[in-house]
C-alpha positions as CSV (number, residue, x, y, z in Angstrom):
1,X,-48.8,67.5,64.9
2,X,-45.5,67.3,67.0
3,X,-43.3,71.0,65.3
4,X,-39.8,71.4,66.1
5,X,-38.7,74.5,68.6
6,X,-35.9,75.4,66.1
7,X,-37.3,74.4,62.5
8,X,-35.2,74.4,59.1
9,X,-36.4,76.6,56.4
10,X,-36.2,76.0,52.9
11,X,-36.6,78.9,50.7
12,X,-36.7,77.8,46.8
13,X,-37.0,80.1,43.9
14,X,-35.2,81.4,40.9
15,X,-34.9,84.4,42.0
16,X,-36.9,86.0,44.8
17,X,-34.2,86.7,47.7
18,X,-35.7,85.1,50.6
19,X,-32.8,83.9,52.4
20,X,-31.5,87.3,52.2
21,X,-34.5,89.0,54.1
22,X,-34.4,86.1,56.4
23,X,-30.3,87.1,57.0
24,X,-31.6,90.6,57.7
25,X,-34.0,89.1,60.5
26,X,-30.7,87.9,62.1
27,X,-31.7,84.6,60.6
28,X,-34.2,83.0,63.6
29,X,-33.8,79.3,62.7
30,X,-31.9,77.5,60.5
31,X,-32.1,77.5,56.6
32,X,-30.8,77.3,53.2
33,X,-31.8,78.0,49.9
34,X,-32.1,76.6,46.3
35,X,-32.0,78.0,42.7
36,X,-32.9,75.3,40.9
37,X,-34.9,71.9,41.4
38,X,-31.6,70.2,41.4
39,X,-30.0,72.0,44.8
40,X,-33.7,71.6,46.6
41,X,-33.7,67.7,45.8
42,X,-30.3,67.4,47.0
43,X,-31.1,69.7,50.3
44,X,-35.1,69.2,51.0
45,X,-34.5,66.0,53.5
46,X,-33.8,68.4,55.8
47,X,-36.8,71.1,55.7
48,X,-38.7,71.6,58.4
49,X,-40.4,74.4,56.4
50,X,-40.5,74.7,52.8
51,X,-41.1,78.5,51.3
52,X,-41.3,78.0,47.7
53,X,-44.3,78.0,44.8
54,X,-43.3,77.5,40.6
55,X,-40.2,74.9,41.3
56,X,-43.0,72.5,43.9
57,X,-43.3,69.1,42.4
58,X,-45.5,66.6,44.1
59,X,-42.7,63.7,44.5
60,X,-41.0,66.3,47.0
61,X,-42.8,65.0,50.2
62,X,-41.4,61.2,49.3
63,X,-37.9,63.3,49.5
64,X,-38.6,65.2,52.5
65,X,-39.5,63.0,55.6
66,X,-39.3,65.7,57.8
67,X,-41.4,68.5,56.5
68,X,-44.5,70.1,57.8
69,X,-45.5,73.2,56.5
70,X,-45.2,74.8,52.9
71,X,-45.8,78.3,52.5
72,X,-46.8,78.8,48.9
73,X,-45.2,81.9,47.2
74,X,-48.1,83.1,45.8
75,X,-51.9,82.4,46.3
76,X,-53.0,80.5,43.3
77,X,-51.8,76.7,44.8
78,X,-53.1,75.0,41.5
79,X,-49.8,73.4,41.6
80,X,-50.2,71.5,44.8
81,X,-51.5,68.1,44.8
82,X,-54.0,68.4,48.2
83,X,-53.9,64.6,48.6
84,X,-50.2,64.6,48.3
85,X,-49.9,66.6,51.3
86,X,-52.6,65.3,53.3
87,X,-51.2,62.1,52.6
88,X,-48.0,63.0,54.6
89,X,-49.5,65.3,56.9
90,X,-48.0,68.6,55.5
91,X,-49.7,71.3,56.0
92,X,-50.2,74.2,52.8
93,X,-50.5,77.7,53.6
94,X,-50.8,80.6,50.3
95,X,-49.4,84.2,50.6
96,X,-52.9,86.0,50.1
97,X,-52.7,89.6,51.0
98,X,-48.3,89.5,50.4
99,X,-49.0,91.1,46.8
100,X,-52.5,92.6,47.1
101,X,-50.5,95.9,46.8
102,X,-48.5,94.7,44.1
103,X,-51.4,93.6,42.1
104,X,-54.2,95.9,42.3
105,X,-51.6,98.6,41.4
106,X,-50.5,96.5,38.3
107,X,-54.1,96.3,37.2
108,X,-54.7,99.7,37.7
109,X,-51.3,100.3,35.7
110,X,-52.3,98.2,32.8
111,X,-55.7,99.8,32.8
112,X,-54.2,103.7,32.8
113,X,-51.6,102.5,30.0
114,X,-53.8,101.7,27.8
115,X,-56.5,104.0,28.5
116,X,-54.4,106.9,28.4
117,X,-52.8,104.6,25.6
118,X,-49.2,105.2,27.7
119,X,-48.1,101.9,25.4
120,X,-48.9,103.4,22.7
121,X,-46.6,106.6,23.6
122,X,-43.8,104.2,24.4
123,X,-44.0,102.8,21.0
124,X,-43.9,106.3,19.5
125,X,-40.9,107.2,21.3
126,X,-39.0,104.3,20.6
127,X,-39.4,105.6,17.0
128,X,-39.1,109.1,17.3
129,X,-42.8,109.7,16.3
130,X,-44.9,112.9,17.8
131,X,-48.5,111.8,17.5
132,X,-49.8,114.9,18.5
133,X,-53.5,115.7,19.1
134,X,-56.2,113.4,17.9
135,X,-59.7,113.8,16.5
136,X,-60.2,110.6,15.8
137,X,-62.5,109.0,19.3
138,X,-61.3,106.2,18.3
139,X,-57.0,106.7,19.2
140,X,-57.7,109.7,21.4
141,X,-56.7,109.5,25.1
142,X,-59.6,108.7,27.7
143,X,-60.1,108.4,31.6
144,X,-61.0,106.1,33.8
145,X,-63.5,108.3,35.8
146,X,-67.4,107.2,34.9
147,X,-66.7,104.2,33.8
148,X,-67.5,100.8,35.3
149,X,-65.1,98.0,35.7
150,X,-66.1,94.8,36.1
151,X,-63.6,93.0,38.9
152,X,-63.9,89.2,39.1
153,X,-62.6,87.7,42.1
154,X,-63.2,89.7,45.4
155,X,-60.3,88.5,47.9
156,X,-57.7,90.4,49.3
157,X,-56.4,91.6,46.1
158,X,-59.7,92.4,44.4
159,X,-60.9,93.9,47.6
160,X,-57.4,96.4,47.8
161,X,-58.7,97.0,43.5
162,X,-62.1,97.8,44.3
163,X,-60.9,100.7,46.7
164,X,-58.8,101.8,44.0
165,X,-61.4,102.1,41.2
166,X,-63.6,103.9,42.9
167,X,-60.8,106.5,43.7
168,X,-60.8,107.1,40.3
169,X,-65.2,107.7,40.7
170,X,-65.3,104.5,38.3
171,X,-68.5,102.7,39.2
172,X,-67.0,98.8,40.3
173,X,-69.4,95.6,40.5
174,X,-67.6,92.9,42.1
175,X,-67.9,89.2,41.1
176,X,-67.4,86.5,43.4
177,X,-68.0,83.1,44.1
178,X,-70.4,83.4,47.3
179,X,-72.0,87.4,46.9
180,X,-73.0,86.8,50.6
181,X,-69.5,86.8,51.4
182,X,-69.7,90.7,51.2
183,X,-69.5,93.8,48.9
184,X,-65.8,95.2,49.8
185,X,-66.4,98.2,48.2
186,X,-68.0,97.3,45.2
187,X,-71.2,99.1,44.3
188,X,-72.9,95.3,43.3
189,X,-72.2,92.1,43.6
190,X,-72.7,89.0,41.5
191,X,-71.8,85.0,42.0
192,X,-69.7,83.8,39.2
193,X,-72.1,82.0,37.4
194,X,-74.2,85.5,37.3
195,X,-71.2,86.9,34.9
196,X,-72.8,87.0,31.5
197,X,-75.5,89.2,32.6
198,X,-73.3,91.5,33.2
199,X,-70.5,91.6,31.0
200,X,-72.6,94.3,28.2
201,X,-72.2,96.9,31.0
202,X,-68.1,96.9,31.3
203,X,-66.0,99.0,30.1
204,X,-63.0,97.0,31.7
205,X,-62.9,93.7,32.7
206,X,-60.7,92.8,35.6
207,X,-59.4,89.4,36.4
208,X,-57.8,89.0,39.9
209,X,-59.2,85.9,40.8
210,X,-58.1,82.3,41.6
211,X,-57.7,79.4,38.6
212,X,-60.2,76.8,39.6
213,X,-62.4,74.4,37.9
214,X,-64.6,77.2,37.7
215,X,-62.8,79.8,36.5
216,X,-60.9,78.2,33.5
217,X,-61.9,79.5,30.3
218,X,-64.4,81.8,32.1
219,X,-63.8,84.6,29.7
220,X,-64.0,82.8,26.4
221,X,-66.0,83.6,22.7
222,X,-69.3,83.4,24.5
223,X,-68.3,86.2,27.0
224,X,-66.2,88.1,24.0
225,X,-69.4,88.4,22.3
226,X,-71.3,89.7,25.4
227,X,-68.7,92.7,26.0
228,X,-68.6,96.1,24.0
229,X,-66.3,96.6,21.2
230,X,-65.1,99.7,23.4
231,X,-64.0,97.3,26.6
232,X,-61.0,96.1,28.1
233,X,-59.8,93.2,30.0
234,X,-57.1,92.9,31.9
235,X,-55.5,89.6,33.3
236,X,-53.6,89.7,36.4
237,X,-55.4,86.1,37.6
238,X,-53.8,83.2,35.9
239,X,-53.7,82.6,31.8
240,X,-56.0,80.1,31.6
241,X,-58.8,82.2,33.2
242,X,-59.0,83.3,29.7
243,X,-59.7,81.2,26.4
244,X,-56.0,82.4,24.9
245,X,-57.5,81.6,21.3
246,X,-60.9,83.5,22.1
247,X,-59.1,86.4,22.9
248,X,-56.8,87.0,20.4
249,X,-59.9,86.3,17.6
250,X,-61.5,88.8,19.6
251,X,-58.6,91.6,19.6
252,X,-57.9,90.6,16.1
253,X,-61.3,91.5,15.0
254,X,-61.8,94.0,17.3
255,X,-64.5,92.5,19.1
256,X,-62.9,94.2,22.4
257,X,-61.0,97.3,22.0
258,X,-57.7,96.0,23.9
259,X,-56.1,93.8,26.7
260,X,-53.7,94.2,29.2
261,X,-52.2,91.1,30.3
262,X,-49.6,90.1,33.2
263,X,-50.6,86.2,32.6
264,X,-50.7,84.1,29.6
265,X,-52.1,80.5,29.0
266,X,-48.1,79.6,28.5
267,X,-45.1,81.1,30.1
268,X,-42.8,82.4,29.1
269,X,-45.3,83.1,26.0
270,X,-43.6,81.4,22.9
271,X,-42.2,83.5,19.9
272,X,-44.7,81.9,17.5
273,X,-47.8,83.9,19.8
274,X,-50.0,86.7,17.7
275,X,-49.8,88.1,21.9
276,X,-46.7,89.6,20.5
277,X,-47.6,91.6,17.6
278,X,-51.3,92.6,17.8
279,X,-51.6,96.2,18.4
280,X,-54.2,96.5,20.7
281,X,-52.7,93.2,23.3
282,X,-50.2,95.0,26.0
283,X,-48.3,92.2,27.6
284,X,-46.1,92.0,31.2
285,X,-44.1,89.2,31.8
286,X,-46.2,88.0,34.9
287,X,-44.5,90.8,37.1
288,X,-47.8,91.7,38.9
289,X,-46.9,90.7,42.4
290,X,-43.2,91.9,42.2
291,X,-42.4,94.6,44.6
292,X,-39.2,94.7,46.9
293,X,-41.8,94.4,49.7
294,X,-42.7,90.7,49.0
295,X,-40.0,88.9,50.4
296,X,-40.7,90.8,53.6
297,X,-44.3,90.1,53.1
298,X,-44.1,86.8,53.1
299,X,-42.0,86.0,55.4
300,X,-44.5,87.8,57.9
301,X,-46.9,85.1,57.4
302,X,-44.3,82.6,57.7
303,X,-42.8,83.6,61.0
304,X,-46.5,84.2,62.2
305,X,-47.7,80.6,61.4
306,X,-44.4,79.2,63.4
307,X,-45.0,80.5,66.0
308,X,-48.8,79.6,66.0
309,X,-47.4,75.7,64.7
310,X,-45.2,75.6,67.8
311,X,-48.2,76.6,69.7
312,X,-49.8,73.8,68.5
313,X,-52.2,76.0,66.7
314,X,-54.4,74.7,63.8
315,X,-55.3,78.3,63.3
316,X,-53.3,79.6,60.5
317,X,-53.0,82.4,58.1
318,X,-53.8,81.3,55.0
319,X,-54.4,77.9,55.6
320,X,-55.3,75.9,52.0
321,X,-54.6,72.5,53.8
């Protein structure tokens, strides 16, 4: 595959301020960038490069003649079609390792908030309530230290997790697709499929891995059932990881004790959701990855693959296809 010395980059996205990193790199090759789905239809005949992830639609390639490379945004790609792009001879890279920062930390986060029930003090200040000391084991405070977390999905972001949690001397059993892959960390390490046999041993349940056929709905009633009325998960993954319905029976019921969540089945999650209100749900608006580093992140792996493309290099960071 032929790649052009001076390549024109698209950056799409709502928000994230790609183009304006890119200006502070004295702006390499040509680009432009577009806020909406409208602006990238009307601009994408001339990409080179697309940098973009939610606003991808898989008629864009009949609309872009020229384009060779996406860089996904993020490093769940469920939204690319894979024939699509081999169809047209685009290649698809992810940005693995851009937010493993971002994300481990917001696990971690969610994890301390609600075992240290931060939320819950957030709440109380809000309405000018002193809780005070507790006696009751059952709203009092607790640590992370000695306790095991379960952390499904074992790549660059679980991997960055697992070094975490056992900072905090929490014992971590990694869960991964291929266990021969290695342990990063993790004092054990299951295949996927290995998951109920040890879901009664959690005290936290950590989701940081890809949405696949193999991973939707892999927490559902069965697995609720399996885990202690005293554990935790947390979501930082993809919504649909999780059986949404499941989930709120089991919180409802108080089959688990709580759930931190960065990802919901459907976002933004509607007003009519129980997520809302239940007392023991703590919900982020999928801000896991966010970090004023990612742009910059990102754009490393861009610039890197480039250069490797104008090489003639099949070698890629990331490569997904």
């Amino acid at each position: 595959m032929s790649f052009p010395d001076k390549p024109t980059i698209g950056f799409a996205h709502v928000v994230y301020r790609n183009g304006d990193r890119f200006a502070e790199r004295g702006n390499p090759y040509p680009s432009f960038e577009a806020r909406s789905l409208e602006e990238l239809e009307a601009r994408v005949a001339d990409a080179e490069v697309l940098v973009i992830s939610g606003m991808w639609k898989n008629f864009l390639p009949e609309k872009a003649p020229k384009l060779k490379y996406v860089q996904a945004l993020s490093s769940g790609t469920d939204q690319f079609d894979r024939e699509v792009l081999k169809k047209h001879g685009i290649t698809l890279c992810n940005a693995a390792g851009a937010n493993a920062a971002a994300v481990s930390e917001h696990a971690v986060g969610l994890m301390l908030g609600m075992v240290r029930r931060l939320f819950v003090a957030r709440d109380d200040q809000a309405r000018k309530h002193w809780s005070g000391m507790k006696g009751d084991f059952e709203i009092r405070e607790d640590e992370l230290a000695g306790k095991t977390a379960i952390v499904v999905g074992m790549g660059k972001i679980g991997a960055r997790l697992i070094k975490l949690l056992k900072a905090f001397e929490m014992t971590v059993i990694g869960v991964r697709a291929n266990p021969a892959s290695g342990k990063e960390g993790a004092d054990e390490v299951y295949a996927t499929a290995d998951l109920p046999k040890i879901l009664p041993r959690a005290d936290f349940v950590v989701l940081v891995c890809p949405l696949t056929p193999e991973t939707t709905n892999l927490i559902d009633a069965k697995a609720f059932a399996l885990m202690k009325p005293s554990a935790y998960l947390v979501n930082c993954a993809r919504g649909k990881v999780v059986d949404e319905e499941a989930m709120i029976e089991a919180l409802k019921t108080k089959r688990i004790k709580g759930a931190g969540l960065d990802v919901m089945a459907t976002e933004p999650l509607p007003e009519s959701s129980p997520l809302w209100t239940l007392p023991n749900a703590f919900l982020a608006p999928h801000t896991g990855g966010e970090t004023c580093a990612f742009e910059n992140n990102v754009l490393d792996i861009m610039m890197e693959n480039i250069e490797r493309l104008k090489a003639g290099r099949t070698d890629l960071i990331n490569k997904i296809v």
